[in-house]
DSSP file (Angstrom, degrees, kcal/mol; ACC not computed):
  #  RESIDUE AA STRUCTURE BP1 BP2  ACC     N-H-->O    O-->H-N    N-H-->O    O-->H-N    TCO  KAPPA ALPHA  PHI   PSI    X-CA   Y-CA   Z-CA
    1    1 A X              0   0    0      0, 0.0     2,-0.2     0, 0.0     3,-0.0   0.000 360.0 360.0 360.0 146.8   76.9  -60.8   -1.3
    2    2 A X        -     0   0    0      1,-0.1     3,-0.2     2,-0.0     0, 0.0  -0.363 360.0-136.2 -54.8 125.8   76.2  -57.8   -3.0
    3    3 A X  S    S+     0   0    0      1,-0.2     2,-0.5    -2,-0.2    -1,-0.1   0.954  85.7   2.0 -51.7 -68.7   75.8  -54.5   -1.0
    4    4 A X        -     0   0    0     -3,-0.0     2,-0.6     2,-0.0    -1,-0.2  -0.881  64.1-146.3-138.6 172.0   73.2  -53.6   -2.6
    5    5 A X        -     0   0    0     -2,-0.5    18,-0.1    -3,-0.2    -2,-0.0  -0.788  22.5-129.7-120.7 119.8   70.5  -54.7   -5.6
    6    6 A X        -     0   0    0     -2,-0.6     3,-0.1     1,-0.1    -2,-0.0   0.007  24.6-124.4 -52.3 114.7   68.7  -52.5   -8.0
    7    7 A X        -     0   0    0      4,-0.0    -1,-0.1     1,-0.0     3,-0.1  -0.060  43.9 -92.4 -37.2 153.6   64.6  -53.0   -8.3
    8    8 A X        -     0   0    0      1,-0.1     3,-0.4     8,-0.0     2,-0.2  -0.280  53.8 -98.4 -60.4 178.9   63.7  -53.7  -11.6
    9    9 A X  S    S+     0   0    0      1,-0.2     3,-0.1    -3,-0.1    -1,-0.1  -0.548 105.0  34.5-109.0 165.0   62.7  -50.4  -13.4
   10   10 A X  S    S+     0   0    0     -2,-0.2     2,-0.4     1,-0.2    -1,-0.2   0.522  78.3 136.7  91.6 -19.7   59.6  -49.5  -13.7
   11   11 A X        -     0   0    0     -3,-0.4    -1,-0.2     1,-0.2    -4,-0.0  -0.661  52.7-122.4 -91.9 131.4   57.9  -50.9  -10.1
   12   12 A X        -     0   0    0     -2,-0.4     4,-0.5    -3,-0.1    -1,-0.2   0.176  34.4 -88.0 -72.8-160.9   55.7  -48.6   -8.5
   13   13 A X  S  > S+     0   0    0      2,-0.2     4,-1.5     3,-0.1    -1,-0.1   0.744 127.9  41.4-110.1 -42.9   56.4  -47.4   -4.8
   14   14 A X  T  4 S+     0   0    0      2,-0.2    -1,-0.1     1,-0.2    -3,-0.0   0.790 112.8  50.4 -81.7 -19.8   54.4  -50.5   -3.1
   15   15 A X  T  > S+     0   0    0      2,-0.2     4,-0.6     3,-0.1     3,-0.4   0.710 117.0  49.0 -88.6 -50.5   55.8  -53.4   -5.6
   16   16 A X  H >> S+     0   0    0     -4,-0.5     4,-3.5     1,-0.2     3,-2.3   0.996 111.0  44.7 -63.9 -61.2   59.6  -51.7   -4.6
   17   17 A X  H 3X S+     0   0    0     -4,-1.5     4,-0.5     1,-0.3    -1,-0.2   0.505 115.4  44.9 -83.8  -6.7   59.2  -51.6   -1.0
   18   18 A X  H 3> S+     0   0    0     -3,-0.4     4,-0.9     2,-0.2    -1,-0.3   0.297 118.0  51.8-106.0 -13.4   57.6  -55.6   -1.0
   19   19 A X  H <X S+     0   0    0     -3,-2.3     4,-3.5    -4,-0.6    -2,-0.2   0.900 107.5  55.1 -77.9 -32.3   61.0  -56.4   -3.7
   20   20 A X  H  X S+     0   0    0     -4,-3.5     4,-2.1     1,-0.3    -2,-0.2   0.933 110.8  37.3 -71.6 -40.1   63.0  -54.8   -1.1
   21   21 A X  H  X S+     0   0    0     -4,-0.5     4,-1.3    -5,-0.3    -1,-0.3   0.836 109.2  62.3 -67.6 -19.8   61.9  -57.1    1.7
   22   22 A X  H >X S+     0   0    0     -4,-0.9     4,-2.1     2,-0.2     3,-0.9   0.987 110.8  40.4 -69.0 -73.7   61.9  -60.0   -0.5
   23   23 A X  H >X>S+     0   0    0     -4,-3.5     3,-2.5     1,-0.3     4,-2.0   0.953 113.8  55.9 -52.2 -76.3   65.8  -59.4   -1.0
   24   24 A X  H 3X5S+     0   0    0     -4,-2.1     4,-3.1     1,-0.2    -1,-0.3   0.809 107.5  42.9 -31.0 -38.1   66.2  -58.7    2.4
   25   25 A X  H <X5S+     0   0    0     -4,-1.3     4,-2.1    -3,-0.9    -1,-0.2   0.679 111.5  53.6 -77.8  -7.8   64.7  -61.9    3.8
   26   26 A X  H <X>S+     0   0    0     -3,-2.5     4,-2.3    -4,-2.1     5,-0.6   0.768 106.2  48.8-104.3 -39.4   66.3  -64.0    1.7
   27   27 A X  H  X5S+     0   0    0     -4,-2.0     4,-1.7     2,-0.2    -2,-0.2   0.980 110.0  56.1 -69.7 -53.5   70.1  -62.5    2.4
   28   28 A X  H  X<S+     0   0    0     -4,-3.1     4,-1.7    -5,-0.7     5,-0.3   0.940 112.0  46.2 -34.5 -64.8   69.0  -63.0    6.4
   29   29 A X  H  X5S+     0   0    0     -4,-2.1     4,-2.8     1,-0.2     5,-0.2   0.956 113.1  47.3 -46.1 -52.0   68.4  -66.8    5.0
   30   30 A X  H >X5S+     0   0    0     -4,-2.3     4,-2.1     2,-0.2     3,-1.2   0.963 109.6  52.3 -29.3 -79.4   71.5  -66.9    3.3
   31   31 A X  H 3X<S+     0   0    0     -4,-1.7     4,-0.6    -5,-0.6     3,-0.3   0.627 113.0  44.8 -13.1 -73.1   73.4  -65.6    6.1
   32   32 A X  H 3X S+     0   0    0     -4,-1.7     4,-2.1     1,-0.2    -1,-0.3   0.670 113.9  48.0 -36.7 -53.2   72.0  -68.1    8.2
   33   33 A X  H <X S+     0   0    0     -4,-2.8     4,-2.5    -3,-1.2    -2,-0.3   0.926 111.0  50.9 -65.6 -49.3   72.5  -70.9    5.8
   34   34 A X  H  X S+     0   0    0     -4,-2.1     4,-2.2    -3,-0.3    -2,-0.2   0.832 110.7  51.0 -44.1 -51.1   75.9  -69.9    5.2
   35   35 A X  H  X S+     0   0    0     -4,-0.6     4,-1.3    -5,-0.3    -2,-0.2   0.745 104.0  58.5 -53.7 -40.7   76.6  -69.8    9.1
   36   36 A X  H  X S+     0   0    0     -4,-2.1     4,-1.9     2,-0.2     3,-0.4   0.921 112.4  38.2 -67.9 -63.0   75.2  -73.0    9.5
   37   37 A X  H  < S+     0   0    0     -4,-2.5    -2,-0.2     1,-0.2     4,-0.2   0.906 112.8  51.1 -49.0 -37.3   77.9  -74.5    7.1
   38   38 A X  H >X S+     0   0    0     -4,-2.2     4,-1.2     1,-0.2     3,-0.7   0.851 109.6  49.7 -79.1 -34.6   80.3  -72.7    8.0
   39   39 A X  H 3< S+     0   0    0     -4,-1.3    -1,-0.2    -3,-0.4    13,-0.2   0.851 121.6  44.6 -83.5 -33.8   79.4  -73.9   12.0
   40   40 A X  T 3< S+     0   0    0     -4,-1.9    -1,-0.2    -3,-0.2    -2,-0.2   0.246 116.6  34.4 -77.4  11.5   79.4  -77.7   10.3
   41   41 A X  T <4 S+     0   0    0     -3,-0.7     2,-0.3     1,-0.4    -2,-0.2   0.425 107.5  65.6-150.3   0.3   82.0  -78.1    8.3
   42   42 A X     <  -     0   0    0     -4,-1.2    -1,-0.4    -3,-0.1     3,-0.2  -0.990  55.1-165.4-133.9 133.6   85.0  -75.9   10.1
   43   43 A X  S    S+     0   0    0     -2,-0.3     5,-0.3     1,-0.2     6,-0.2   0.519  83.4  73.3-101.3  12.6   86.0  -77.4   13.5
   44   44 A X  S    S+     0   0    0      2,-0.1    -1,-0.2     4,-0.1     2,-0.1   0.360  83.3  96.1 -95.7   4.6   88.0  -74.1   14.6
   45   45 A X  S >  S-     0   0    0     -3,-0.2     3,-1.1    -7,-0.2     2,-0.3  -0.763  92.0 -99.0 -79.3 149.6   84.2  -72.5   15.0
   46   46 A X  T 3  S+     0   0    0      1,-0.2    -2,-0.1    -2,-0.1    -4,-0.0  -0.628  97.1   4.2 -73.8 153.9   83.1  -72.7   18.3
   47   47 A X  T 3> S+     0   0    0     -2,-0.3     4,-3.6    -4,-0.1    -1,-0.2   0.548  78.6 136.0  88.0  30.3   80.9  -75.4   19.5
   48   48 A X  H <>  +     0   0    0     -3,-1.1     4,-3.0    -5,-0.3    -2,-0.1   0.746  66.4  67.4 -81.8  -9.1   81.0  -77.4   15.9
   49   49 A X  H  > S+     0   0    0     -6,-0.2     4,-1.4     3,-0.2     3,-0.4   0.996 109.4  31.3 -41.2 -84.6   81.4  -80.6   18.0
   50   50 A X  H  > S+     0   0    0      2,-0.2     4,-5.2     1,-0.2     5,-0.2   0.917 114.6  60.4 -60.2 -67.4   78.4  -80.4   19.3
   51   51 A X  H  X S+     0   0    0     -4,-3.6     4,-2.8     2,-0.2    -1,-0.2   0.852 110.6  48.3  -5.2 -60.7   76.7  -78.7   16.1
   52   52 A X  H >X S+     0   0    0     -4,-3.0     4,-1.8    -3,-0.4     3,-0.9   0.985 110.0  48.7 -70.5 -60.8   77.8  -81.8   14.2
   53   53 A X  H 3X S+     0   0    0     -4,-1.4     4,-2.4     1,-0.3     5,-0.3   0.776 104.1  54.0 -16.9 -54.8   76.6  -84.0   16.4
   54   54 A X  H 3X S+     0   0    0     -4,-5.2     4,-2.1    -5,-0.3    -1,-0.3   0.998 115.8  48.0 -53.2 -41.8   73.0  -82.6   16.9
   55   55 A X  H XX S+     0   0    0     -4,-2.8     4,-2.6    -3,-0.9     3,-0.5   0.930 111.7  44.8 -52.6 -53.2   72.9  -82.8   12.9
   56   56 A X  H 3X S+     0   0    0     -4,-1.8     4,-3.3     1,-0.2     5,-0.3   0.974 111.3  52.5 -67.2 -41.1   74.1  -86.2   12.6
   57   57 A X  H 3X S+     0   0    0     -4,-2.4     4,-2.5    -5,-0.2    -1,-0.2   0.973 116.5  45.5 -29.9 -52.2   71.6  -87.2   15.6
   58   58 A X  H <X S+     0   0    0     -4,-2.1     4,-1.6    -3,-0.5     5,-0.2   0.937 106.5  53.1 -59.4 -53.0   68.7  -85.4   13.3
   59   59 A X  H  X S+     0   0    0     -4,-2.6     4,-3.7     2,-0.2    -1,-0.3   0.849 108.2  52.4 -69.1 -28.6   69.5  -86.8   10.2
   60   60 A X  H  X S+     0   0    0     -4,-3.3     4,-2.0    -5,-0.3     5,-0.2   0.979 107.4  56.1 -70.9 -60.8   69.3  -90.4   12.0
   61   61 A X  H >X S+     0   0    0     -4,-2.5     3,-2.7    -5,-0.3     4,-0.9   0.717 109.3  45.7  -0.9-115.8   65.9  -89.4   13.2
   62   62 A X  H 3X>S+     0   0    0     -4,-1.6     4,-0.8     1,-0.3     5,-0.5   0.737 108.9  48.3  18.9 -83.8   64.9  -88.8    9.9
   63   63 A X  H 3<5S+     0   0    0     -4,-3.7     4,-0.5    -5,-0.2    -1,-0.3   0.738 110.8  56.1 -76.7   3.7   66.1  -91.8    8.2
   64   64 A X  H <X5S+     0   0    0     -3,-2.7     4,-2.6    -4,-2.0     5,-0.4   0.862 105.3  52.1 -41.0 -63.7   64.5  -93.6   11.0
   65   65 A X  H >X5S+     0   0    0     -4,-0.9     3,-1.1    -5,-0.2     4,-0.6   0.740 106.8  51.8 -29.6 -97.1   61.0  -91.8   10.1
   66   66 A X  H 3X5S+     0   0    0     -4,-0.8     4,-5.0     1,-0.3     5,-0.4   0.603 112.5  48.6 -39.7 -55.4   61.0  -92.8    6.2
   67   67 A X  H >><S+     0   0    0     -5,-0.5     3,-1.4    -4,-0.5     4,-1.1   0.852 113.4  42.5 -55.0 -72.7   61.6  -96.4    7.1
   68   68 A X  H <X S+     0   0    0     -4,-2.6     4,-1.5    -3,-1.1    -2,-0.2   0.852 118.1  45.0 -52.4 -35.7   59.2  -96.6    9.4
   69   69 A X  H 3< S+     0   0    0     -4,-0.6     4,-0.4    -5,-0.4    -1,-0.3   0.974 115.6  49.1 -41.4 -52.7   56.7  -94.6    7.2
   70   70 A X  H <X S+     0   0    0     -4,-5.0     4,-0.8    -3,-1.4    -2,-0.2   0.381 114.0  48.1 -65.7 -13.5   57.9  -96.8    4.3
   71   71 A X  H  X S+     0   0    0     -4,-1.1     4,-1.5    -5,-0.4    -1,-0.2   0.756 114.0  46.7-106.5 -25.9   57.3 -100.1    6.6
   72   72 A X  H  < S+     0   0    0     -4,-1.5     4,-0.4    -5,-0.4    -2,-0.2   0.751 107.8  49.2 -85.1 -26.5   54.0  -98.9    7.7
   73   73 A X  H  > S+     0   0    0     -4,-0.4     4,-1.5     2,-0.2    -2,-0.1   0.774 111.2  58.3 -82.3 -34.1   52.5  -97.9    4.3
   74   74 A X  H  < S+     0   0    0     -4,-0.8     6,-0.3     2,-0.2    -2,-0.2   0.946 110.9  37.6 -19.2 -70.0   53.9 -101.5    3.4
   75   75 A X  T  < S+     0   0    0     -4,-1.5    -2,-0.2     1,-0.2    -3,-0.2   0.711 111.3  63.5 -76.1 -19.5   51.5 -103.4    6.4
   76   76 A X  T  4 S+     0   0    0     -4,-0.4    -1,-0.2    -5,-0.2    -2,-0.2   0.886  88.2  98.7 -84.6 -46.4   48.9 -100.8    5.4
   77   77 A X  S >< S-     0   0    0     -4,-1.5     3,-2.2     1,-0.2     4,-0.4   0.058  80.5-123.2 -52.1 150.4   48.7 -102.5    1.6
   78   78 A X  T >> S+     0   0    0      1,-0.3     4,-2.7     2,-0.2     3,-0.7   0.841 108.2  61.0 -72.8 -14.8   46.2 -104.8    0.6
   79   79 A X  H 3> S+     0   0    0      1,-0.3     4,-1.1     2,-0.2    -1,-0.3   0.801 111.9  42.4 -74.7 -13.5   48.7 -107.6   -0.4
   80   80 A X  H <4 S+     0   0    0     -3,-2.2     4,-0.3    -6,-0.3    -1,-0.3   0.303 113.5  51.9-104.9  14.5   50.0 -107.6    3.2
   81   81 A X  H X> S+     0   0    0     -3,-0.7     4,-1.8    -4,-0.4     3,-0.8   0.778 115.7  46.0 -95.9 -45.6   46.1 -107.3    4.4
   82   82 A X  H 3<>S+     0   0    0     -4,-2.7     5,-1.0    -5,-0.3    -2,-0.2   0.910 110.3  50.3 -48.2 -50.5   45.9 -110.2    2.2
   83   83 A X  T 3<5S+     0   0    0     -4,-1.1    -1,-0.2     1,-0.2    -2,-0.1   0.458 107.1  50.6 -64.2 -21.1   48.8 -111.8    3.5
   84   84 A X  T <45S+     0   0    0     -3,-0.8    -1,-0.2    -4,-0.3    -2,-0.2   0.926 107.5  57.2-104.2 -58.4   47.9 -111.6    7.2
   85   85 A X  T  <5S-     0   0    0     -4,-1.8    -2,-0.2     1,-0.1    -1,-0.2   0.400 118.7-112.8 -42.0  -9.7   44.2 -113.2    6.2
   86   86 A X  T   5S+     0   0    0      2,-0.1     2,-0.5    -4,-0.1    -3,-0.2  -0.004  88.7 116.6  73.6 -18.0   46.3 -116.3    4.6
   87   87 A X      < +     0   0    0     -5,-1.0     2,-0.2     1,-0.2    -4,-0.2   0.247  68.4  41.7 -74.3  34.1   45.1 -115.3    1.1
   88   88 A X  S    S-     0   0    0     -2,-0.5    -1,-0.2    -6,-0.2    -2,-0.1  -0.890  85.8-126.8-157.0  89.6   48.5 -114.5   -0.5
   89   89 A X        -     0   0    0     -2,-0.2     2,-0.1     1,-0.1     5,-0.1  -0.238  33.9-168.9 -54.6 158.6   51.6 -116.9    0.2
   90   90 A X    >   -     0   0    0      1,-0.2     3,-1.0    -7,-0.1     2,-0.6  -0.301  41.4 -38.8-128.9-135.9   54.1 -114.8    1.4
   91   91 A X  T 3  S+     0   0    0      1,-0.3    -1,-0.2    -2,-0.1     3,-0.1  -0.604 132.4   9.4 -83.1 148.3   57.9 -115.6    1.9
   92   92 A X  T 3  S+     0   0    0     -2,-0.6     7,-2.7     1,-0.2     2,-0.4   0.461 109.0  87.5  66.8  11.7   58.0 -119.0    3.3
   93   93 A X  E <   -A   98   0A   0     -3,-1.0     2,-0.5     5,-0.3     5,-0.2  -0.893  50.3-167.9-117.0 165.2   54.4 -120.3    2.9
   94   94 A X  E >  S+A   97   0A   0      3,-9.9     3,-2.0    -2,-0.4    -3,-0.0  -0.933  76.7   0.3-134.7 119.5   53.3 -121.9   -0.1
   95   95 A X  T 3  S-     0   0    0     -2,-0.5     3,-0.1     1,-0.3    -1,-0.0   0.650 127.4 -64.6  89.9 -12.4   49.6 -122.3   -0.3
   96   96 A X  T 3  S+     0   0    0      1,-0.4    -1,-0.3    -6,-0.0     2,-0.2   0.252 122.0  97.1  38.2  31.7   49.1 -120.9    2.6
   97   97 A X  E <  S-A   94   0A   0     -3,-2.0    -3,-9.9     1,-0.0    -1,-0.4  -0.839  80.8 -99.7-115.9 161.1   51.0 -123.6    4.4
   98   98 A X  E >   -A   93   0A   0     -2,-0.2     3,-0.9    -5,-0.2    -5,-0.3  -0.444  22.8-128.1 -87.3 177.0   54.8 -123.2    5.5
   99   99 A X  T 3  S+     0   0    0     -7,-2.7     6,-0.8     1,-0.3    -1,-0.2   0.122  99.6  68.0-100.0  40.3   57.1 -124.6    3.5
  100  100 A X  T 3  S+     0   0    0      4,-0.2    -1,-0.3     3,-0.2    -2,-0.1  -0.006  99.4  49.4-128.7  35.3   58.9 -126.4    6.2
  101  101 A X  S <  S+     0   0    0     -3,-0.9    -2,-0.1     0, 0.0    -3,-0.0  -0.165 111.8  54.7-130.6  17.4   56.0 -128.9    7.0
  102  102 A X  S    S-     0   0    0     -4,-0.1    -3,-0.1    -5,-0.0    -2,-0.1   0.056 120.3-117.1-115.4  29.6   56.0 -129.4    2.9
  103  103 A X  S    S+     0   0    0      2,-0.2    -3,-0.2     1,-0.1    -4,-0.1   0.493  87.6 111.8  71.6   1.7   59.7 -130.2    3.3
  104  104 A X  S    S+     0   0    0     -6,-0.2     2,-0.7    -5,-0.1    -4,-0.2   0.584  72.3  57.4 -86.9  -1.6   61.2 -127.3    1.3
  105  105 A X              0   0    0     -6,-0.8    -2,-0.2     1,-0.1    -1,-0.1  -0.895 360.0 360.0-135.9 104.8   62.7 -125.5    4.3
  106  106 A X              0   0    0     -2,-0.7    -1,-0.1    -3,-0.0    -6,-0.1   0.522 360.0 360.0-100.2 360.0   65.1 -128.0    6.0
């Protein structure tokens, strides 16, 4: 990164000194972000074993959530509210009967 970056021209004394934390905080984030690849993606860093691991752990976590979010805002709709009342065949009932005591499911 660049040592350092010039304010715009023109910014008064209170406008400069809130640009100048702005740039700072975000090159801390960088930093950080950078470190973080660098700690995931090189296995001669120490402790990237582990690193990777926690991630991939996280990221299963995760795509755990969304399904189960996604499965729950499912049972939450009124076509499965319906469906649970009998007024909506669903997969295998026809009618609300199943379709193995109307002979289609052998």
């Amino acid at each position: 990164m660049p040592a350092a970056i010039a304010p715009p021209a023109g910014l008064s004394a209170p406008l400069r000194l809130a640009d100048e934390a702005a740039v700072f905080a975000a090159r801390q984030c960088a930093d950080r972000i950078e470190a973080g690849i660098r700690l995931l993606t090189d296995p001669a860093v120490p402790r990237h074993e582990t690193a990777l691991a926690a991630f991939r752990f996280a990221n299963q976590a995760m795509a755990l959530q969304r399904r189960h979010t996604a499965i729950g805002r499912l049972r939450a709709s009124p076509m499965a509210k319906a469906r649970e009342d009998g007024g909506v065949p669903g997969p295998g009932r026809v009618h609300g009967r199943t379709e193995r005591f109307n002979g289609l499911v052998r």
